[in-house]
NUMI-48324 format. One record per residue: residue number from 1; z, y, x of N, C-alpha, C in turn; residue in three letters. Coordinates in nm, 3 decimals, always signed. Layout:
PT;NUM;Z;Y;X;Z;Y;X;Z;Y;X;ala
...
***
This chain:
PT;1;+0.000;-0.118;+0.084;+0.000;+0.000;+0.000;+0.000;+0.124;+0.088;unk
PT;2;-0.071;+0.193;+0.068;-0.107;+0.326;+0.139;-0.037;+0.462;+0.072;unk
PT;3;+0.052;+0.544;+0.122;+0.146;+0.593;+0.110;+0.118;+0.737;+0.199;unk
PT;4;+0.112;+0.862;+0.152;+0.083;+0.974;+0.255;+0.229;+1.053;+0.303;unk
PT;5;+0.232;+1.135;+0.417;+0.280;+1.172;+0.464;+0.390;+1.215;+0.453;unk
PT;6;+0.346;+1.332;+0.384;+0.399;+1.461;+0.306;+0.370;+1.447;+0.131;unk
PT;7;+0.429;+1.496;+0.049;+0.407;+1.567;-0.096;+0.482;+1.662;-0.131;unk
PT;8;+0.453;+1.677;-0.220;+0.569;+1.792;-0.340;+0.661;+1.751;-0.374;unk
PT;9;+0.725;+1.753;-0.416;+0.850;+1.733;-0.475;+0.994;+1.789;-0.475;unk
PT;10;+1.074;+1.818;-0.615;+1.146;+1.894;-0.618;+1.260;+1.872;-0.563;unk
PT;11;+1.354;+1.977;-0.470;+1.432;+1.913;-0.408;+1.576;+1.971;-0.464;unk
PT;12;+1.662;+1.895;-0.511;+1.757;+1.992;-0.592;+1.899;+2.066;-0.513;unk
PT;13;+1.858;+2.061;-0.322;+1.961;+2.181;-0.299;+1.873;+2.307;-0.317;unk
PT;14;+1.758;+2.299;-0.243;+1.667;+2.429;-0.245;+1.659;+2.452;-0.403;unk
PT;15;+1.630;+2.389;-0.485;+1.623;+2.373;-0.635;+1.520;+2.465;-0.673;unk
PT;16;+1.416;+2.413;-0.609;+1.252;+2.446;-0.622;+1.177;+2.314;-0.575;unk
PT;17;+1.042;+2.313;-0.626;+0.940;+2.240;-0.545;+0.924;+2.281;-0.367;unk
PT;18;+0.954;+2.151;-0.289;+0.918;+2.196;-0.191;+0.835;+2.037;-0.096;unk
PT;19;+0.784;+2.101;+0.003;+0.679;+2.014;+0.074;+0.798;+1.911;+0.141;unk
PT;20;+0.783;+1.759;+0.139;+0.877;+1.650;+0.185;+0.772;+1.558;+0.231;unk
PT;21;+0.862;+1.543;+0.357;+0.807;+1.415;+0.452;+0.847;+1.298;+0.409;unk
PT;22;+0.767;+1.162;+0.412;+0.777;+1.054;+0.328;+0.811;+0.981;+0.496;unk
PT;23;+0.941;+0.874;+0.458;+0.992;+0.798;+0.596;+1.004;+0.621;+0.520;unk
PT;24;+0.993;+0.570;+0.571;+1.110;+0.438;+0.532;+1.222;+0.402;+0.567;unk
PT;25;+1.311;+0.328;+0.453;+1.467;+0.320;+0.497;+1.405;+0.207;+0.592;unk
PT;26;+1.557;+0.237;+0.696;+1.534;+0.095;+0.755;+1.623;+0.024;+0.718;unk
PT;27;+1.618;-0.114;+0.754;+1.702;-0.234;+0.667;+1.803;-0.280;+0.717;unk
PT;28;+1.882;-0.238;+0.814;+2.012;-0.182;+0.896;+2.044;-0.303;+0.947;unk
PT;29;+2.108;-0.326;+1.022;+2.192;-0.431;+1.100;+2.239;-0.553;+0.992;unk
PT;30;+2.229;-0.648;+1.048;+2.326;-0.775;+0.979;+2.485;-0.749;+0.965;unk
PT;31;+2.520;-0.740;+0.831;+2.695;-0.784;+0.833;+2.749;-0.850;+0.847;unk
PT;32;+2.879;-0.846;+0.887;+2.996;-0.954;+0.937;+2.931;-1.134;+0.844;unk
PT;33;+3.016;-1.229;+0.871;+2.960;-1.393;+0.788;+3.063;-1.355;+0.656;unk
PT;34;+3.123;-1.294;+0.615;+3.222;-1.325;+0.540;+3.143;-1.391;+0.394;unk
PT;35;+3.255;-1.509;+0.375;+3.125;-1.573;+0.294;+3.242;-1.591;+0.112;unk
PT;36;+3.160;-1.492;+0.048;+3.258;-1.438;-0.103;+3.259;-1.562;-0.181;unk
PT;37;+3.166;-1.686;-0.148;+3.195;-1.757;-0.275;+3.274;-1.896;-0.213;unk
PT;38;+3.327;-1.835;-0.105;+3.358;-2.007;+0.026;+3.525;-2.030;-0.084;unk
PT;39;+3.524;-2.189;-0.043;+3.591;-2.277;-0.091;+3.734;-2.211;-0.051;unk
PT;40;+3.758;-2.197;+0.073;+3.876;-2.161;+0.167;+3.959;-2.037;+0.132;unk
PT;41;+3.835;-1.911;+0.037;+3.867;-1.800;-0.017;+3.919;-1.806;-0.136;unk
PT;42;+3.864;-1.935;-0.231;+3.900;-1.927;-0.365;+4.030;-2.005;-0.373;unk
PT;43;+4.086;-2.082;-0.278;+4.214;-2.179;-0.256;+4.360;-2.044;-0.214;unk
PT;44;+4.312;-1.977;-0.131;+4.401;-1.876;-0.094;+4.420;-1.759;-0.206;unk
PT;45;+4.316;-1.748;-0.274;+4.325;-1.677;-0.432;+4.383;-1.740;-0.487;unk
PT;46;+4.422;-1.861;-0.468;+4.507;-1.962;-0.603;+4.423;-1.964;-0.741;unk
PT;47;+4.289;-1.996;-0.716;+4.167;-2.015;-0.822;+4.155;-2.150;-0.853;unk
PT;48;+4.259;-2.231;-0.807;+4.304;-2.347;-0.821;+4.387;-2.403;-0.809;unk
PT;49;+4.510;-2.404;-0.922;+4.625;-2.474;-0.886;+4.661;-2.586;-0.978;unk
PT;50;+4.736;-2.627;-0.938;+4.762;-2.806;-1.001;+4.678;-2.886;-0.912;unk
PT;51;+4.639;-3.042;-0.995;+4.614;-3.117;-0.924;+4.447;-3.182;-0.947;unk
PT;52;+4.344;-3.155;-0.830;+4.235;-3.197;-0.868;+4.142;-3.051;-0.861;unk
PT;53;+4.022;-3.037;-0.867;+3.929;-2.925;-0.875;+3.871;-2.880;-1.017;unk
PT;54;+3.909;-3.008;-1.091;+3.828;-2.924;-1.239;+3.716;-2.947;-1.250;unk
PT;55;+3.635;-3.050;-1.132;+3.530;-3.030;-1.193;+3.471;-2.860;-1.116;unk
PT;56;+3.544;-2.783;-1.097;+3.489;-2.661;-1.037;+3.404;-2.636;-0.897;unk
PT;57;+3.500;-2.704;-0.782;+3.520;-2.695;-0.637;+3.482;-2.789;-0.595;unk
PT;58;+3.392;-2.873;-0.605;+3.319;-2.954;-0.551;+3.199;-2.904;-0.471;unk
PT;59;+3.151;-3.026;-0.450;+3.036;-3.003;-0.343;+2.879;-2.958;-0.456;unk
PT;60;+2.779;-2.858;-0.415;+2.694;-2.808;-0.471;+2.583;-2.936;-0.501;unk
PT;61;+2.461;-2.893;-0.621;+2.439;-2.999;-0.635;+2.257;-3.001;-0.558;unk
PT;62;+2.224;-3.076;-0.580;+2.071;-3.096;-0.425;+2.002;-2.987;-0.513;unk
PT;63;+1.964;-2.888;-0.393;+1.847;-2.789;-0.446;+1.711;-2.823;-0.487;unk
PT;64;+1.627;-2.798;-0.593;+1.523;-2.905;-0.667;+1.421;-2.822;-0.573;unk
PT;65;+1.281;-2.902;-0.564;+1.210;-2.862;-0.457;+1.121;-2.710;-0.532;unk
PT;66;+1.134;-2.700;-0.683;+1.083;-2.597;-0.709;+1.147;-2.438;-0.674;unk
PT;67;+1.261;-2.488;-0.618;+1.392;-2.376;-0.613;+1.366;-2.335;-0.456;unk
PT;68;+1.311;-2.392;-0.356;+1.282;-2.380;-0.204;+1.199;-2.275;-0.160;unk
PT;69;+1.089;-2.239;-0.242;+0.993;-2.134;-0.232;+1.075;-1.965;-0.215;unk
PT;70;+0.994;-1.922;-0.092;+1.053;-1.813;-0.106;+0.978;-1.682;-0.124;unk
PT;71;+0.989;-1.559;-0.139;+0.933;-1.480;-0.227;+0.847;-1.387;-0.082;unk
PT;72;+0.731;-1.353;-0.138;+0.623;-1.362;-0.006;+0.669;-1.173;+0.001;unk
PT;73;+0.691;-1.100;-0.079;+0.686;-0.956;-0.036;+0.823;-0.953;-0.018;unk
PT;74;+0.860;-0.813;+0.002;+1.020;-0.708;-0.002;+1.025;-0.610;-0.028;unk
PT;75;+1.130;-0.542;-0.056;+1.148;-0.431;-0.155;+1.174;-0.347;-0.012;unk
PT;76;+1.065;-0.220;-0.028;+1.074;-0.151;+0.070;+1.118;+0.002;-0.016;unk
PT;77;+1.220;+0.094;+0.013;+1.232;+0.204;-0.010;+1.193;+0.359;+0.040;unk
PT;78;+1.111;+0.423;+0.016;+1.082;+0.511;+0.051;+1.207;+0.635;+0.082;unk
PT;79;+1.206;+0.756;+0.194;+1.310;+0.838;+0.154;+1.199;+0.935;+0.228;unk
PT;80;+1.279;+1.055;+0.108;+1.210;+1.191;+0.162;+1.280;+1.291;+0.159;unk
PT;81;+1.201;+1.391;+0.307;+1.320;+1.457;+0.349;+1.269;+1.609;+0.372;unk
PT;82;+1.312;+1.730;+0.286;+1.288;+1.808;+0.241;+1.248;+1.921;+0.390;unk
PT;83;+1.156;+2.019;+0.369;+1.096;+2.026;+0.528;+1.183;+2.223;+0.525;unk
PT;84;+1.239;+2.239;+0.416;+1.286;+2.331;+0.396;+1.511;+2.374;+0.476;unk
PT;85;+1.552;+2.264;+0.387;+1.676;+2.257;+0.395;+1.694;+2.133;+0.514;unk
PT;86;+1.619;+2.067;+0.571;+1.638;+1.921;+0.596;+1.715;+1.752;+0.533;unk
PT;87;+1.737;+1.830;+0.430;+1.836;+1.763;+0.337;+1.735;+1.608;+0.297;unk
PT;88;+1.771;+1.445;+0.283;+1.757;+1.362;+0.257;+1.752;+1.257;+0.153;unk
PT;89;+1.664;+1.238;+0.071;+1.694;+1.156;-0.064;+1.608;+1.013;-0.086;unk
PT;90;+1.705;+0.947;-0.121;+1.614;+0.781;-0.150;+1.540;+0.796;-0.299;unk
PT;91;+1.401;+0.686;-0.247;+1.337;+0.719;-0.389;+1.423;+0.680;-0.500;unk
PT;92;+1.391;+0.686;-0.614;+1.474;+0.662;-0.724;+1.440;+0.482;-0.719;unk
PT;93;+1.335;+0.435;-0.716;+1.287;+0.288;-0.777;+1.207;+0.254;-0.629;unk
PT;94;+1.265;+0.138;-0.600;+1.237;+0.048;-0.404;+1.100;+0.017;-0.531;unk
PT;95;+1.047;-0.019;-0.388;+0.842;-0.079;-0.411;+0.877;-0.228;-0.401;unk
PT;96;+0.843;-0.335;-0.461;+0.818;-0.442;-0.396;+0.684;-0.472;-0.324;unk
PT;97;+0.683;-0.419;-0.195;+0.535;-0.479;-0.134;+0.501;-0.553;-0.024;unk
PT;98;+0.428;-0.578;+0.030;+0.429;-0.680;+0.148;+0.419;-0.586;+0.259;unk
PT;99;+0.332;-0.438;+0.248;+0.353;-0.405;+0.368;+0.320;-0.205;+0.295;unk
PT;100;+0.387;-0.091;+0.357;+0.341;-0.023;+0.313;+0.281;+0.065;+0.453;unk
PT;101;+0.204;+0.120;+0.427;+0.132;+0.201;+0.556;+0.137;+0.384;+0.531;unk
PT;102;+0.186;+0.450;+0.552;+0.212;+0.595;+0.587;+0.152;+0.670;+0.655;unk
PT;103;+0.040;+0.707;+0.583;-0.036;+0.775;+0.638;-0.093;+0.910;+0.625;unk
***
């Protein structure tokens, strides 16, 4: 998807139309492993007490081979940054595309 430079758009500190440079977010560093749905977290929550799992806390069940496929684009977000105030804003709605080009 082909994407230009610069446009218009209103910027609401200047709170006029003004000329904005078009950037992409970048997709930032990896976070810590902390893992929200782990077994070890929900035992120390006491998300299980008495005797036995319920039926809950068991082991997951085999992923079906239609479930393996993974999704060929990514949601890329545009941000633009006002050439007036220098001030910074994310688009309202990320693109899902495979690749966008800025030109």
């Amino acid at each position: 998807m082909k994407v230009p430079k610069t446009t218009k758009r209103f910027c609401p500190k200047c709170k006029k139309r003004t000329e904005q440079k078009i950037d992409l977010v970048g997709t930032g560093s990896k976070r810590g492993t902390l893992k929200r749905g782990s077994l070890v977290r929900a035992k120390l929550r006491g998300a299980m007490p008495g005797k036995g799992n319920k039926g809950k806390f068991g082991s997951k069940k085999a992923i079906k081979s239609w479930k393996r496929k993974t999704k060929v684009t990514t949601r890329k977000v545009l941000i633009y940054t006002c050439k007036e105030c220098k001030k910074s804003r994310h688009a309202k709605n990320s693109r899902r595309v495979s690749r966008i080009a800025i030109e």
